[in-house]
N, C-alpha and C positions, 0 to 999 in steps of 0.2 A: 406588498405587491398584490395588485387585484387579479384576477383571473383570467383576464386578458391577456394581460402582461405573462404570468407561468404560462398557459397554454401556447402563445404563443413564440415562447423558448424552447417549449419545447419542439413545435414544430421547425422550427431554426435549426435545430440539432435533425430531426426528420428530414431537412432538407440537403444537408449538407454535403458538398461535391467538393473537389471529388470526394469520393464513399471515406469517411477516416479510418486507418488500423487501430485507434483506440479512442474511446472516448473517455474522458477522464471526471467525475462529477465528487466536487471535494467542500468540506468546508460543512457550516451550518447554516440554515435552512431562512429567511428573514420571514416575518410574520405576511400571514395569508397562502404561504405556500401549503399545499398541503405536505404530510411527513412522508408518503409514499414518490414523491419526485422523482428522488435519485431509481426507484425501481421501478417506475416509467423509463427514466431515461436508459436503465438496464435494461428494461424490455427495447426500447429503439434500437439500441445497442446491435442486440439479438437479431430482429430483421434485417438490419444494416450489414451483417457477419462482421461486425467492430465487435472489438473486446473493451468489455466494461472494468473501468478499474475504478473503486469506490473509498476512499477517504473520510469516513465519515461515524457515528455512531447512534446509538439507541434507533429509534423509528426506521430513521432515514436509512439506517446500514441493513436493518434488517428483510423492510423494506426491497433491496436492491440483491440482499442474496437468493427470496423466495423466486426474483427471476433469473436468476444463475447471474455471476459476476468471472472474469479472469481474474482480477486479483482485486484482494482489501490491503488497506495500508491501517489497523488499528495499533492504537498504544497499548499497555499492557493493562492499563487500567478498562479501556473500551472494550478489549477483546475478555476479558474476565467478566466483566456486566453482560457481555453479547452470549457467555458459553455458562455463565452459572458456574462457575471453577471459581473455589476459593485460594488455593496455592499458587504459585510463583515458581512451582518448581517445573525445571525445563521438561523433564519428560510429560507431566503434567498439560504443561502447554501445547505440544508438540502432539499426545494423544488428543487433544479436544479442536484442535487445528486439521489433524488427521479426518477426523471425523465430520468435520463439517464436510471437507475434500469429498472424501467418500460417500457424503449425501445427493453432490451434483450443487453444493452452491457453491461453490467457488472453486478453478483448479488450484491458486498458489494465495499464500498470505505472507506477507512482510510484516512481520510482529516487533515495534520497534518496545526497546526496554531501556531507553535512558542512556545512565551512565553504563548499562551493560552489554549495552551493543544492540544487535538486532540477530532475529530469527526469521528463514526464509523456508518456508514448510510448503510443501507440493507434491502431488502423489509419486514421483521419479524422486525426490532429492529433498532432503532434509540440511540446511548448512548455516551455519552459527558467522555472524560476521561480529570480532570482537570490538571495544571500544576504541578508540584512538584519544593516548593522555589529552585533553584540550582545554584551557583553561579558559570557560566558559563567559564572554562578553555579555552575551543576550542569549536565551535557549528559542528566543520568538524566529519561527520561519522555518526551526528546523525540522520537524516534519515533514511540511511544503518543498526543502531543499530534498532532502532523501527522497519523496514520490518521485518527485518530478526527475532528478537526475534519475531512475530507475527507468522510467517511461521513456526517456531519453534514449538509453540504452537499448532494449526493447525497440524501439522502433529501428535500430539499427540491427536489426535481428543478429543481438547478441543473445548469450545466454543468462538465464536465469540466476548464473553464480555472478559474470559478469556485470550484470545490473545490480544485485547487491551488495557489489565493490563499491559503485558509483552512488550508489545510495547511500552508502555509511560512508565516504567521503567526502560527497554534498552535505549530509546531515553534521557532520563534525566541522566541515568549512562553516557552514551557517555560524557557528557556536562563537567565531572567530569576526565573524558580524557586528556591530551596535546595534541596540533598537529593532527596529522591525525591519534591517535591511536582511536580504537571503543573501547565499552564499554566493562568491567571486569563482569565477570561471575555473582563473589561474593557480585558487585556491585548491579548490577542486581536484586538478592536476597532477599538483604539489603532494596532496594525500592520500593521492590515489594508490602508489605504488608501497604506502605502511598499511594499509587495510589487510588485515588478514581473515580467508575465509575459510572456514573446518568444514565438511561433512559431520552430520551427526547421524548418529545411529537410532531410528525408536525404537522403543520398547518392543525387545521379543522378534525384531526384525535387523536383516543384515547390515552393514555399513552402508549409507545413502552412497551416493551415486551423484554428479552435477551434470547438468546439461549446457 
């Protein structure tokens, strides 16, 4: 993609009416772009008063947190390259999640962990969404399924626990997918109401709180 062509996506996204409550910039980068994109598009974001939700790793993520993002969606492996953390261990993650919080780049992270479910870390509420048994067709899309049903959510100004219901629902639906199809509606649905979501407590601090 030559220069035209980015500069002018992004002004697409600068134009965009009506104003959107989020703008969502996911995926890897195709050659010519430059790696700071996604934190232009954060920056648009920002004057827009849209909230940036960024998908994405190395450059591109980091990139998009120097201009403040509302939330990241990294895997456990992205968010461990992104924080310099070698452990796995939940408090571990949830301090170095914290921390970025507490810098101003980002208010909330969705830390997806695989077969171990996911973590929703944000400076009110800390909450563990466990795995759901799934006996995995394809793992391609689920990612994609969990942001998106999350943003989904959100835009329905639910809450933060609520969208990581719909998130680990979507993302286990996906699993139940062939191939590179994402997750079914109905599936969705269906899984919604086995999702279960914990508060966690960090380290040294009271029992989280959901919003």
């Amino acid at each position: 993609m030559d220069e035209a062509h980015w500069q002018e996506c992004l002004a697409t996204v600068a134009r965009a009416e009506p104003r959107p409550q989020f703008i969502v910039a996911s995926g890897s980068l195709p050659p010519g772009v430059p790696d700071d994109l996604f934190g232009r598009i954060a920056g648009i974001a920002r004057t827009m008063d849209a909230k940036a939700i960024v998908d994405a790793s190395g450059p591109s993520l980091i990139s998009a947190l120097k201009e403040g993002c509302y939330l990241i969606k990294p895997n456990l492996r992205e968010f461990r390259t992104l924080t310099g953390i070698d452990s796995a261990d939940e408090t571990a993650l949830i301090e170095a999640g914290l921390a970025l919080i507490r810098q101003g780049r980002t208010e909330a992270i969705a830390l997806t962990l695989g077969h171990q479910g996911a973590l929703l870390i944000a400076r009110e509420c800390v909450l563990r969404a466990d795995p759901l048994p799934i006996e995995a067709a394809s793992v391609v899309g689920a990612g994609d399924s969990f942001l998106g049903a999350m943003v989904w959510s959100l835009a329905q100004n639910q809450s933060l626990e609520s969208a990581l219901r719909y998130g680990a629902a979507a993302g286990a639906a996906a699993l139940l997918s062939p191939g590179t199809e994402l997750c079914l509606p109905e599936d969705v649905m269906r899984l919604l109401p086995q999702v279960v979501v914990r508060p966690i407590s960090p380290a040294g601090g009271s029992p989280a709180g959901s919003r």
